[in-house]
C-alpha positions in Angstrom: -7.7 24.9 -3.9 -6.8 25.0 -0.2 -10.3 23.5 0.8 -9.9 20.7 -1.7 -6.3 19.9 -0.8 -7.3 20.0 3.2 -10.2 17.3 2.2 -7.7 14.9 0.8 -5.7 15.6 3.8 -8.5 14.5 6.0 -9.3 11.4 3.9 -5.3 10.2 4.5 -5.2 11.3 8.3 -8.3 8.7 8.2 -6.7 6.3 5.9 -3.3 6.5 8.0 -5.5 5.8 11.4 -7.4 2.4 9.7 -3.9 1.4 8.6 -2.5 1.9 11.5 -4.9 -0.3 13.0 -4.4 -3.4 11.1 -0.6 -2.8 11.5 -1.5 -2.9 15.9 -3.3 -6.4 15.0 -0.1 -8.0 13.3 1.3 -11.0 15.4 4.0 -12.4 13.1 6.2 -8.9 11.2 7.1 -9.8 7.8 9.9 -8.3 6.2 9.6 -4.9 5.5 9.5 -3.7 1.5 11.6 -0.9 0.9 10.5 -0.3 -2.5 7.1 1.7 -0.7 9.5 3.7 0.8 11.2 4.4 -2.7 8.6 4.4 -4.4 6.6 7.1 -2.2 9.8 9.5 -1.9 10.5 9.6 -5.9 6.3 11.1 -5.8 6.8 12.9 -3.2 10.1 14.7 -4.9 8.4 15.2 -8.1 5.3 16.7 -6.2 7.8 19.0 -4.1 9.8 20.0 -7.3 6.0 21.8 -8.4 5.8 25.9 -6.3 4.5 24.9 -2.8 2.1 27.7 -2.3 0.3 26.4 1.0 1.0 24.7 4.0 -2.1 22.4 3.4 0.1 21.0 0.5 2.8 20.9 2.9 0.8 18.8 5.1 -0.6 16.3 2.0 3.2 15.9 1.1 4.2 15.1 4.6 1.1 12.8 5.2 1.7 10.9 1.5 5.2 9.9 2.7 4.2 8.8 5.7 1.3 6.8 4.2 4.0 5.2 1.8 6.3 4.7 4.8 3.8 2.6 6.6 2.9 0.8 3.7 6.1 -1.2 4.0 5.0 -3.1 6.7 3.3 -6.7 6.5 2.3 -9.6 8.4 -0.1 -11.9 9.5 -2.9 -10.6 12.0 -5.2 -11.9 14.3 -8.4 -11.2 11.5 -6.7 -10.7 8.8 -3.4 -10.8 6.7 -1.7 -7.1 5.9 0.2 -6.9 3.2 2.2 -4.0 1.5 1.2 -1.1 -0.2 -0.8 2.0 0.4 -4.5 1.0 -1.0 -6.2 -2.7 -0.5 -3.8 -3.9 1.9 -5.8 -5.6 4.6 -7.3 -9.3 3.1 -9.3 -11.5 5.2 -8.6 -15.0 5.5 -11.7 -16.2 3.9 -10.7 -14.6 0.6 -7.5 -17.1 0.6 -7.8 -19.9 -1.3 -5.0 -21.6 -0.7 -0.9 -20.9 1.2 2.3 -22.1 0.3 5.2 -21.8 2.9 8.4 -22.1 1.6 11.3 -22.8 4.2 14.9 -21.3 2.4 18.2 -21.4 4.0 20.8 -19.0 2.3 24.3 -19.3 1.5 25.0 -17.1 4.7 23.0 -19.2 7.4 20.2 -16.8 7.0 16.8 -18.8 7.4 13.6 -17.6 6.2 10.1 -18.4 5.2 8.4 -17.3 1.9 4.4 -17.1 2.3 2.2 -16.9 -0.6 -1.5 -16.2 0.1 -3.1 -17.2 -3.1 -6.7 -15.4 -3.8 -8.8 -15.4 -6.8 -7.0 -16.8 -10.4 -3.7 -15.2 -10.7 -3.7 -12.8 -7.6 -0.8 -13.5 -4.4 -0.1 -11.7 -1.5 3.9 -12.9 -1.4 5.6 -12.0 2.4 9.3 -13.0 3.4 9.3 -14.0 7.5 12.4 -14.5 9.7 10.7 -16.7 11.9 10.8 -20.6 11.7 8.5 -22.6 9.7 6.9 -24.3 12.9 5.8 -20.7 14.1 4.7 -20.2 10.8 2.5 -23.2 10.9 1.0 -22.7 14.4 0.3 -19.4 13.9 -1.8 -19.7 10.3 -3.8 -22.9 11.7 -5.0 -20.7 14.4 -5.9 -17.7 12.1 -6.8 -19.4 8.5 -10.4 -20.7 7.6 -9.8 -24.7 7.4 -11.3 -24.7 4.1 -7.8 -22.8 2.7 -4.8 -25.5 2.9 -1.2 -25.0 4.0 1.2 -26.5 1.5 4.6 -26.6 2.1 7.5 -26.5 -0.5 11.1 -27.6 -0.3 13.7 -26.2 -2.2 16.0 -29.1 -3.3 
């Protein structure tokens, strides 16, 4: 059991290095999503609640929460837009078929941008930014395909 627990433990140490990657090639940070970070410690609790009998599952426990702790971070890259999660996370531009920016101002002064990245029928990347809609805008006409348009939306 130890050989095929260490084998998945190679395949994340890999997985964790390509993801880290793609997180070094981010230029604008979008929000981070929390609910990776839930979502990987409620597994990793019920996985740990199970007899640990080897430090190999040690290791796969430790390396699955850190996987799920960088899956919270997303933004727009130099290649190619990362967005959260653990698995499928890196898109190229080309597969866009469309954005919509959407500049919201809340009750507290906050400002923000919400970005959808539309794909195939009925699939979105969604990303919340903290930086200004201009930087927004420069940024995606330098990376984006101009075959995939920019729409912006107002919130009345």
């Amino acid at each position: 059991m130890d050989i095929f627990v260490n084998l998945i433990n190679i395949g994340l140490v890999i997985l964790l290095g390509y993801d880290l990657y793609w997180q070094s090639r981010i230029q604008i940070r979008a929000n981070y999503s929390y609910w990776q970070l839930v979502w990987g410690l409620v597994i990793v609790v019920w996985m740990a609640s199970t007899s640990i009998s080897s430090w190999s599952y040690v290791v796969f426990l430790a390396l699955f929460t850190l996987l799920n702790f960088a899956g919270g971070v997303s933004g727009i890259g130099d290649k190619r837009v990362v967005a959260t999660g653990v698995y499928n996370r890196f898109r190229p531009y080309a597969k866009f078929i469309g954005v919509t920016l959407t500049p919201v101002a809340a009750p507290n002064g906050t400002e923000f941008v919400v970005a959808i990245f539309a794909m195939a029928p009925r699939r979105y990347v969604r990303m919340i930014f903290k930086q200004p809609l201009t930087t927004m805008i420069g940024t995606l006409q330098q990376v984006l395909p101009e075959s995939v348009p920019v729409t912006i939306q107002k919130i009345n």
